[in-house]
VOGU-3710 file (C-alpha; in Angstrom, 3 decimals, decimal comma):
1> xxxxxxxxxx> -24,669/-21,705/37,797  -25,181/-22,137/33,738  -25,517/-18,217/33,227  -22,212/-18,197/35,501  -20,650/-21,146/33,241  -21,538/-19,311/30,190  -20,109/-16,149/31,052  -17,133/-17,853/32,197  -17,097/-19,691/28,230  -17,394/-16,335/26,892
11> xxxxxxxxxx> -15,124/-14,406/28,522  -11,979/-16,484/28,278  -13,234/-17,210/24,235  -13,455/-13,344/23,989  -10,014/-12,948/25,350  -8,421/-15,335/23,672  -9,473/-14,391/20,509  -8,729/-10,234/21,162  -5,113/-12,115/22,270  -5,300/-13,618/18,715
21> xxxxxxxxxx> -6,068/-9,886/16,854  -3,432/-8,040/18,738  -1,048/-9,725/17,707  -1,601/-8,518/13,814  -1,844/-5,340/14,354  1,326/-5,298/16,531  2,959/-6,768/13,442  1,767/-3,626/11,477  4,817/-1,524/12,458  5,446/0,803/15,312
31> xxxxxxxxxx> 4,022/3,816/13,394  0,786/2,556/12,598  -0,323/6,209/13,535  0,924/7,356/10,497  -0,648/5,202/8,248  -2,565/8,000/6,218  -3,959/5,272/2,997  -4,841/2,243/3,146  -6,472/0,043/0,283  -7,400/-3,842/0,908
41> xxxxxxxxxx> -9,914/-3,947/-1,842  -11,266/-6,589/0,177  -15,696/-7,659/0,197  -17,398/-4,848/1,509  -14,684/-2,386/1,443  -13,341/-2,763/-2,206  -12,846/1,061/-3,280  -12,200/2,457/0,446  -9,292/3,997/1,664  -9,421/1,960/5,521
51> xxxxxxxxxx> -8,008/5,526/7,130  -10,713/7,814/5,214  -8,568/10,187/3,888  -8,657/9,468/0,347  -12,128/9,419/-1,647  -13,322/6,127/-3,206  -11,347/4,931/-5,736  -12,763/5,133/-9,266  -11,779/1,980/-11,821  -10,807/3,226/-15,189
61> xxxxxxxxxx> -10,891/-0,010/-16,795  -9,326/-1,911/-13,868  -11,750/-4,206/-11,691  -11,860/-5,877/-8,072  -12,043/-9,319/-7,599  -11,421/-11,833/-4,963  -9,855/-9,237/-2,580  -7,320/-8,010/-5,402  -7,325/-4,413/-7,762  -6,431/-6,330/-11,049
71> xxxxxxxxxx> -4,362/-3,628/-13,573  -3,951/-3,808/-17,123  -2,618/-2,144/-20,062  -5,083/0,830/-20,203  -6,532/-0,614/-17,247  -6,223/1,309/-13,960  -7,749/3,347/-10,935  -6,957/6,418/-9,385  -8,423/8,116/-5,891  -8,415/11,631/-5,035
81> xxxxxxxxxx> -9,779/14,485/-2,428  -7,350/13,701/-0,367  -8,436/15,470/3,246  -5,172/14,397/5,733  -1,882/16,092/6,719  0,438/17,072/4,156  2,194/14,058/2,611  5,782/13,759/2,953  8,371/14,466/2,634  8,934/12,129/5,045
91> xxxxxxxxxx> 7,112/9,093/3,332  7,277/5,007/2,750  4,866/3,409/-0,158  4,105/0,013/0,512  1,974/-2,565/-2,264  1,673/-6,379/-1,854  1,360/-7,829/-5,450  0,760/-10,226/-7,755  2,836/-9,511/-11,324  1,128/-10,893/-14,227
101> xxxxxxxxxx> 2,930/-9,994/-16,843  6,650/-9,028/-16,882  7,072/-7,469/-20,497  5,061/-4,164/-19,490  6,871/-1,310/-18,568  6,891/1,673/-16,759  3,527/1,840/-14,885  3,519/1,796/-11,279  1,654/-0,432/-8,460  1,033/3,099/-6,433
111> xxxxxxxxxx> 1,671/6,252/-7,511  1,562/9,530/-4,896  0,973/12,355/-7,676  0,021/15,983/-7,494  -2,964/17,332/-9,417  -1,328/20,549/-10,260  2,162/19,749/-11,497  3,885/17,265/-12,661  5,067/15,665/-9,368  5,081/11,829/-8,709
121> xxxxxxxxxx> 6,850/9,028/-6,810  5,905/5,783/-7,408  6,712/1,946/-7,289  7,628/1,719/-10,774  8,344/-1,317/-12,899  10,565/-1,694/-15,319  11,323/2,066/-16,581  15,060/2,314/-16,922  15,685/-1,639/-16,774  13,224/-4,490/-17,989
131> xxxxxxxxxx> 11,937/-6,953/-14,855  13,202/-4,283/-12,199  11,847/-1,969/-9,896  12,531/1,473/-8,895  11,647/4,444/-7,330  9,872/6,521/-10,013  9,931/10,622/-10,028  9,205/13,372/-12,304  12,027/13,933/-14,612  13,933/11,182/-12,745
141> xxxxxxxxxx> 14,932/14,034/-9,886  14,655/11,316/-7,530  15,509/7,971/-9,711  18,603/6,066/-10,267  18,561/2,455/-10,805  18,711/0,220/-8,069  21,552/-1,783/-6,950  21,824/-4,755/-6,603  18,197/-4,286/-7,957  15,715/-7,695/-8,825
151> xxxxxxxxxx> 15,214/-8,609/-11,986  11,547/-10,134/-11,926  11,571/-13,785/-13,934  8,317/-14,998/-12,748  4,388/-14,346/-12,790  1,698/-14,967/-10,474  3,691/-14,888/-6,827  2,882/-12,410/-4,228  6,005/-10,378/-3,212  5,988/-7,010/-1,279
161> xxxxxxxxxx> 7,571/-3,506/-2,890  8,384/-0,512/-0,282  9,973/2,353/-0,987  10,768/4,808/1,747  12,135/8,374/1,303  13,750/10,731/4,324  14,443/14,282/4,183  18,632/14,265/4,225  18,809/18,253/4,501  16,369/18,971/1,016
171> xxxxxxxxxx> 17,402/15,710/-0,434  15,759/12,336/-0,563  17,131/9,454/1,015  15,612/6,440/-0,781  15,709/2,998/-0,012  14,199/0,231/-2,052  13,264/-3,435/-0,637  11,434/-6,565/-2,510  9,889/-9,187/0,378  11,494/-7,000/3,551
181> xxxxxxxxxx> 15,257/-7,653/1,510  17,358/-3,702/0,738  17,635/-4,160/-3,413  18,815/-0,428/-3,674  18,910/2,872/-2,206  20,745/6,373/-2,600  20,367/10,131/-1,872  19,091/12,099/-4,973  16,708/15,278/-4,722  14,865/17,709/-4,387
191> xxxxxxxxxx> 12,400/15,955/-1,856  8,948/16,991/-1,782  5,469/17,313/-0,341  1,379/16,876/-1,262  -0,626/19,408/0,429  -4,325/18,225/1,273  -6,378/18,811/-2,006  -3,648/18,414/-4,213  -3,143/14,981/-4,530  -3,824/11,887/-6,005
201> xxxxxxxxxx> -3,002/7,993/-5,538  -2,348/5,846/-8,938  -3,106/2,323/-9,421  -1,583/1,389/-12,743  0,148/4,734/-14,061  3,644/6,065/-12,975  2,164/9,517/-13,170  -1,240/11,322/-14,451  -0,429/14,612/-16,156  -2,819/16,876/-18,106
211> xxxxxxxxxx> -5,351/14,099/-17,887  -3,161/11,462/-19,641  -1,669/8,320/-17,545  1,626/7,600/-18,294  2,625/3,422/-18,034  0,777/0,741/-17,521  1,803/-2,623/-15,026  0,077/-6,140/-15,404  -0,665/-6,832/-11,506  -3,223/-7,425/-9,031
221> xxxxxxxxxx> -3,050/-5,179/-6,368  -3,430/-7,244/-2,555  -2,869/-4,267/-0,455  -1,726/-0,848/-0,701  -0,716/1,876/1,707  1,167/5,094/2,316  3,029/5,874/5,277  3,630/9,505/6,516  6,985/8,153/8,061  10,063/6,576/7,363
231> xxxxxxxxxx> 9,853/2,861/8,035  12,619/1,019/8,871  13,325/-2,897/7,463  12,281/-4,084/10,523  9,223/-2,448/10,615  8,762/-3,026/6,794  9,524/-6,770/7,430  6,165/-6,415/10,602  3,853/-5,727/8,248  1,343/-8,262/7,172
241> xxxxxxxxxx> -1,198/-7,641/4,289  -4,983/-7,529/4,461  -4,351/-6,878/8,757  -7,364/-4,710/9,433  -9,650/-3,401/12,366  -12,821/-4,631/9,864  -11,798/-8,026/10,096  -11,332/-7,799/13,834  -14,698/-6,371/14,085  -16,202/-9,108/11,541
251> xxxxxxxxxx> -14,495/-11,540/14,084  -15,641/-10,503/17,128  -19,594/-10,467/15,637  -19,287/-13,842/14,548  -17,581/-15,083/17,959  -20,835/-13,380/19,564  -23,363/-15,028/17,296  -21,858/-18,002/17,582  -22,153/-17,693/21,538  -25,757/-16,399/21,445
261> xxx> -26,524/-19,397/19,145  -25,331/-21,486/21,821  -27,551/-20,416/24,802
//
């Protein structure tokens, strides 16, 4: 009768708490399938890309601490060997961030560059117009400013960038949005693609051309990702940061020691 008590405890604990965890990952958007990068830089996992299609990151100058990438002037990371499907051109970058300084300009909280040209889009800040974000490109093929745009006036909050680009018959459709809200968005092309091998994802720099990194942002990275899909507000507005199948794992593991401690 106590084995058949216990079993009873831990299967209702067990589903409960799975109840609890599906519930995040619902929130991560219908086309969590397509989630080809994901960076949490959380304990344990700080440099790895949660889908394993990107190498480990390598910090040039930047740092991980407390579950954030923190970015400076000259300070950044980059990631390549890329081994997935061809990026894009369907696409939507996503970073949660902390801005710690709103006077640097024109670096990027993720960059999606190619190693063989010079080829980027990227979150940028304040390129074209100080405190505001855009969608960064080479040569601006795929940049206008935003409108009505956000003009940053404050340090130290965490806010969510996406930017998500659809093919509109060779062109990119872009559409900007700061915490799940549409500040901008327009048609401008060419669009393009990364083939597997030939790209890289910036942490700090707009773009990384003939070995030099061009802009630097003051930030500390929460989470990053790139979606091979174009996700809508709703879906943008699902998404929660830091929601990962490592945690759920880490969860369940404790919930069993916890019941094996109290046999």
């Amino acid at each position: 009768m106590k084995h058949l008590e216990r079993y009873f405890i831990f299967s209702l604990s067990l589903l409960l708490l799975l109840g609890s965890l599906v519930m995040p990952a619902l929130g991560q958007g219908e086309k969590k399938g397509d989630l080809i990068g994901h960076w949490t830089f959380e304990k344990g996992v700080e440099l790895e890309d949660q889908t394993g299609h990107f190498s480990e990151i390598d910090l040039l100058g930047a740092d991980v601490k407390d579950g954030k990438l923190r970015l400076g002037s000259n300070e950044w990371a980059m990631t390549s060997g890329y081994k997935g499907p061809d990026i894009g051109p369907d696409k939507t970058l996503v970073t949660w961030l902390y801005l710690d300084d709103l006077n640097v300009t024109r670096g990027a909280t993720l960059a999606v560059n190619k190693s063989s040209a010079d080829t980027f889009d990227a979150i940028v800040y304040a390129e074209r117009q100080p405190k505001r974000w855009m969608a960064g490109s080479s040569h601006f093929r795929r940049t206008q400013d935003a409108i009505p745009g956000f003009e940053e006036k404050e340090t130290g909050k965490l806010m969510q960038l996406a930017i998500s680009y659809e093919d509109e018959g060779g062109n990119a459709k872009i559409t900007i949005y700061r915490n799940g809200e549409r500040i901008g968005g327009y048609t401008m092309g060419p669009i393009v693609s990364w083939e597997a091998g030939d790209v890289e994802a910036l942490f700090g720099p707009r773009a990384l051309i003939g070995g030099t990194a061009y802009g630097w942002v003051v930030a500390r990275v929460e989470d990053a990702r790139i979606y091979n899909a174009v996700l809508s507000k709703k879906e943008i507005n699902s998404l929660v940061e830091n929601t990962l199948d490592v945690e759920a794992r880490g969860k369940l593991a404790t919930l069993w020691g916890q019941l094996k401690l109290s046999d």
